[in-house]
C-alpha positions as CSV (number, residue, x, y, z in Angstrom):
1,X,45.8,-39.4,49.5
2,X,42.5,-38.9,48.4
3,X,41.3,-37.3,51.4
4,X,44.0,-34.0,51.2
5,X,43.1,-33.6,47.4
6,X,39.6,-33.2,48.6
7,X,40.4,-31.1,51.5
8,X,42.6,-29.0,49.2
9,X,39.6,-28.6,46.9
10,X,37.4,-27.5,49.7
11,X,39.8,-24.8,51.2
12,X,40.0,-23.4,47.1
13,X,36.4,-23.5,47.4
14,X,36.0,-21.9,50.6
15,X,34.1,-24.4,51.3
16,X,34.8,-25.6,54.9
17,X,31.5,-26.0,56.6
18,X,31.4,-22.8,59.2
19,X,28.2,-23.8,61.2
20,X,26.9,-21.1,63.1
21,X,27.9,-18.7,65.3
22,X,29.4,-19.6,68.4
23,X,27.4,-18.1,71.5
24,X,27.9,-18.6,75.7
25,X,24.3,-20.4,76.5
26,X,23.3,-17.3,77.8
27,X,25.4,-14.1,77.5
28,X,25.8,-11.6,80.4
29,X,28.2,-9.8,82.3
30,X,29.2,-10.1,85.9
31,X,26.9,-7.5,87.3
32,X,24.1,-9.2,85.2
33,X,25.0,-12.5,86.7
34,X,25.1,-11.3,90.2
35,X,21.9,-9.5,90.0
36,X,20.0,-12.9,88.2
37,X,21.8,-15.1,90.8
38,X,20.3,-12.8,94.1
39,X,17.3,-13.8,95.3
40,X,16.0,-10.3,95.8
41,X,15.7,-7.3,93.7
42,X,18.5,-5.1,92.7
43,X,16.4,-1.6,93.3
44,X,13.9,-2.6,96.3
45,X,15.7,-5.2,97.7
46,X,11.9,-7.0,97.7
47,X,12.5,-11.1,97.9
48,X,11.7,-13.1,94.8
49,X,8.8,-15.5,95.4
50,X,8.4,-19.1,93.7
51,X,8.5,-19.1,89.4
52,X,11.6,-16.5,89.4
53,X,12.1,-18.3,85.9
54,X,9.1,-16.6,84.6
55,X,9.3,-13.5,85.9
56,X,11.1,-10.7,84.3
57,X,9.9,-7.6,86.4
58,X,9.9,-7.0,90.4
59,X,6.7,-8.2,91.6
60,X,7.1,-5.3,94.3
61,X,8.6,-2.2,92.1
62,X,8.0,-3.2,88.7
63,X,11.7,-2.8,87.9
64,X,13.0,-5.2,85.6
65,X,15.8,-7.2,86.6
66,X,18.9,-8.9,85.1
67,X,18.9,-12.0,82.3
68,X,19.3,-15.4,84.0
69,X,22.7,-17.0,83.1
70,X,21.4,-20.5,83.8
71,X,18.4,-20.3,82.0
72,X,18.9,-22.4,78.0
73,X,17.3,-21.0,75.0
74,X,14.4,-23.6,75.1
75,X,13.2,-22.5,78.5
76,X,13.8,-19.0,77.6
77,X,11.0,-19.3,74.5
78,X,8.5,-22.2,76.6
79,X,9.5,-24.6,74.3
80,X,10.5,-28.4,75.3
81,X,14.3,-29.2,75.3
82,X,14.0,-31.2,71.7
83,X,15.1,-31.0,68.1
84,X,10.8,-30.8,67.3
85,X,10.2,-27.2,67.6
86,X,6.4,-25.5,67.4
87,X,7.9,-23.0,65.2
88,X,4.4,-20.6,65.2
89,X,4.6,-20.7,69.0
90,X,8.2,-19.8,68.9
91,X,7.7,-16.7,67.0
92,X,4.7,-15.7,69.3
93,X,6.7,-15.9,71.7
94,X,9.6,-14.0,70.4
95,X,6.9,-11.8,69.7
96,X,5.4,-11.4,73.5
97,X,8.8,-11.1,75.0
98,X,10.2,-8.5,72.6
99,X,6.9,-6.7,74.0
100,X,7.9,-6.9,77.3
101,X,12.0,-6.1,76.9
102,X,12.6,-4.4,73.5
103,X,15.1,-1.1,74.9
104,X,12.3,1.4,72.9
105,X,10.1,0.2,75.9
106,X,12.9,1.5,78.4
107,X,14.0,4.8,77.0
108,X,12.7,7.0,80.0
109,X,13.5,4.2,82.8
110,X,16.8,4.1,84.8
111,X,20.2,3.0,83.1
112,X,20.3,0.1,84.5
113,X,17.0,-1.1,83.6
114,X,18.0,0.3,79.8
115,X,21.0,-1.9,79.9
116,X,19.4,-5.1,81.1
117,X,16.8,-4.4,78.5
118,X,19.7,-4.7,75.8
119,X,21.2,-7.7,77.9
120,X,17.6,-9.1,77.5
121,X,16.7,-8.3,73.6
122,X,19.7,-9.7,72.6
123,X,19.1,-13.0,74.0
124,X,15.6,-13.6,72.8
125,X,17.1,-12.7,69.4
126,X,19.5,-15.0,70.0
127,X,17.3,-17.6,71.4
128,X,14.3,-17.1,68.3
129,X,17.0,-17.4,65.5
130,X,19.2,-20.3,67.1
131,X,16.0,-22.5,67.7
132,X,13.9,-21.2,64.4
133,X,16.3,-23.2,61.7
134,X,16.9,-27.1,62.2
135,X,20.7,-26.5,61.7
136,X,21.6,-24.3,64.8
137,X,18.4,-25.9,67.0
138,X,20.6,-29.4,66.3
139,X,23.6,-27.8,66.9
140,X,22.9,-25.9,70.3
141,X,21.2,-29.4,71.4
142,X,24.2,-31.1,70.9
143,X,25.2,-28.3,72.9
144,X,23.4,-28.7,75.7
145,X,24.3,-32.0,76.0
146,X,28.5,-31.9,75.9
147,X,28.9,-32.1,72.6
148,X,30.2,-29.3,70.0
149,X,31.2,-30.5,66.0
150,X,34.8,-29.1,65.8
151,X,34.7,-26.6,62.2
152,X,36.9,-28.8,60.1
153,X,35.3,-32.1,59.9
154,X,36.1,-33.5,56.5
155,X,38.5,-35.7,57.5
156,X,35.7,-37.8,59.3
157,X,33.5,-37.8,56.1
158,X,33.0,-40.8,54.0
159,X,34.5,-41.0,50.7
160,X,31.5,-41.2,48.9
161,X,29.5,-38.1,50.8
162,X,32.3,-36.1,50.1
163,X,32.6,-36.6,46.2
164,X,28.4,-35.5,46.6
165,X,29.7,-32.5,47.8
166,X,32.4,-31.6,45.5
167,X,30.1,-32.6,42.4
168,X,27.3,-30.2,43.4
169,X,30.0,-27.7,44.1
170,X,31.1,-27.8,40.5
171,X,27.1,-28.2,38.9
172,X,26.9,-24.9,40.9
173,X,30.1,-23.1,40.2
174,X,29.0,-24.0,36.2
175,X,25.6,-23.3,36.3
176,X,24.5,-20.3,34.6
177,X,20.5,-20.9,33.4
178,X,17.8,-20.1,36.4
179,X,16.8,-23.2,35.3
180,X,20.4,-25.2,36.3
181,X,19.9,-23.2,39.7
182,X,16.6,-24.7,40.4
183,X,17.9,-28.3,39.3
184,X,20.5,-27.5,42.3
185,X,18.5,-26.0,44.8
186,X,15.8,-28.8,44.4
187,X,18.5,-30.9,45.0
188,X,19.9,-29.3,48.3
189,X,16.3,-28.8,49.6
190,X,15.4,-32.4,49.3
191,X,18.5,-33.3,50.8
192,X,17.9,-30.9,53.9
193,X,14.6,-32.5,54.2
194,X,15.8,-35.9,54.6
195,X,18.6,-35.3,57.2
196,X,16.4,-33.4,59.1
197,X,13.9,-36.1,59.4
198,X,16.4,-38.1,60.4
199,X,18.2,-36.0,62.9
200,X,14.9,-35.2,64.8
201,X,14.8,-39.3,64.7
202,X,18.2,-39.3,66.3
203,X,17.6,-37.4,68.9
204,X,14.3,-39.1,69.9
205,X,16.2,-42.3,70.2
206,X,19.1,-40.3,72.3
207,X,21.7,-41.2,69.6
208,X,24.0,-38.2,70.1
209,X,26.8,-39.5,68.2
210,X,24.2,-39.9,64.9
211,X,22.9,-36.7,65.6
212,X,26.6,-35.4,65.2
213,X,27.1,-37.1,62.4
214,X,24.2,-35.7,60.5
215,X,24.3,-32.6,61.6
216,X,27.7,-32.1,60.4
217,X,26.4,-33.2,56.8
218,X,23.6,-30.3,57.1
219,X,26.8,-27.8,57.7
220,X,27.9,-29.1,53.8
221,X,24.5,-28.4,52.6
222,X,23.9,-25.4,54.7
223,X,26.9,-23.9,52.5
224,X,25.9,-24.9,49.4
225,X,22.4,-23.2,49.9
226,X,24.4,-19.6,51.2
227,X,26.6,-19.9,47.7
228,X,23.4,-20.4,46.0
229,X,21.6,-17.2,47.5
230,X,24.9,-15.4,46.7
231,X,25.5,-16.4,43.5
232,X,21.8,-15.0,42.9
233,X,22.8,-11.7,44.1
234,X,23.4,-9.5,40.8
235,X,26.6,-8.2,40.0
């Protein structure tokens, strides 16, 4: 009985933990799939040579060519498939590709070339901000390997983390000194901290199901820090 009060409480509170955004490994449409998939360039028809996964440009015409739908997020940004993430390389390479793709560096080329630039920018924004937080780089690792968190999850909680939850809930909703926010944040931070140490260990071990588990407590938290920021926010 116990378990709808709570679940009651969190629906007033708006509280169910929302995750982040669902996203297709790799988002493209047909014609961008077709033209990744062939194994020779869509203007020159010039064959593709060994490393196609690194390539982004015809090696014969210099046209660039469609986003691979089989290529993940990790091998997209050069990083290993794991929740420990260089996050300074990450950026330099969000940073080299945007260089290379961003649609200001396409403005005079053909329209197709203009729209896989797009198709392109998108997903190394989407790559950079999925694998730059722990939260979403857990998540779309879970991903990767079968396994999605369904968005209402209380019901699998533990009595005890739950009550956690609704008590720093209510220290927040009451707080009203910068001084009770930083009490709360501190809290939430340090908390972060130690789930994500211990996810990362989960997932060195190959203990998906932990993983799960802890990442669905980081969704809890992850919402507690977004009503902090808002409740920040002046009126």
């Amino acid at each position: 009985m116990w378990r709808g009060r709570v679940g009651a409480l969190l629906r007033v509170w708006g509280f169910w933990p929302t995750g982040v955004p669902r996203r297709r490994l790799l988002s493209c449409d047909a014609a961008s799939q077709a033209g990744s998939n062939s194994l020779h360039c869509w203007n020159c028809g010039g064959p593709w040579g060994p490393g196609r996964e690194d390539r982004f440009f015809c090696p014969q015409c210099r046209a660039l060519q469609a986003p691979d739908p089989t290529r993940d997020y990790f091998s997209l940004m050069d990083c290993n498939r794991s929740f420990r993430v260089d996050t300074a390389k990450l950026q330099h390479r969000y940073q080299q590709l945007q260089r290379l793709v961003h649609p200001d560096f396409f403005s005079q080329r053909s329209q197709t070339e203009k729209d896989f630039s797009e198709k392109h920018s998108t997903l190394v924004n989407d790559a950079y901000k999925t694998l730059l937080t722990p939260l979403s780089r857990g998540l779309y690792l879970l991903k990767l390997h079968g396994i999605e968190i369904p968005e209402r999850t209380d019901y699998e909680m533990d009595r005890q983390f739950l009550m956690e939850i609704m008590e720093i809930n209510e220290k927040l909703a009451e707080a009203e000194s910068e001084a009770a926010m930083k009490e709360i944040e501190s809290i939430v931070k340090a908390k972060q901290k130690e789930f994500t140490d211990n996810v990362s260990s989960a997932f060195e071990q190959d203990d998906f199901e932990e993983a799960k588990e802890i990442l669905t407590k980081m969704r809890y938290f992850s919402n507690i820090e977004e009503k902090i920021k808002l409740k920040k926010i002046p009126l």
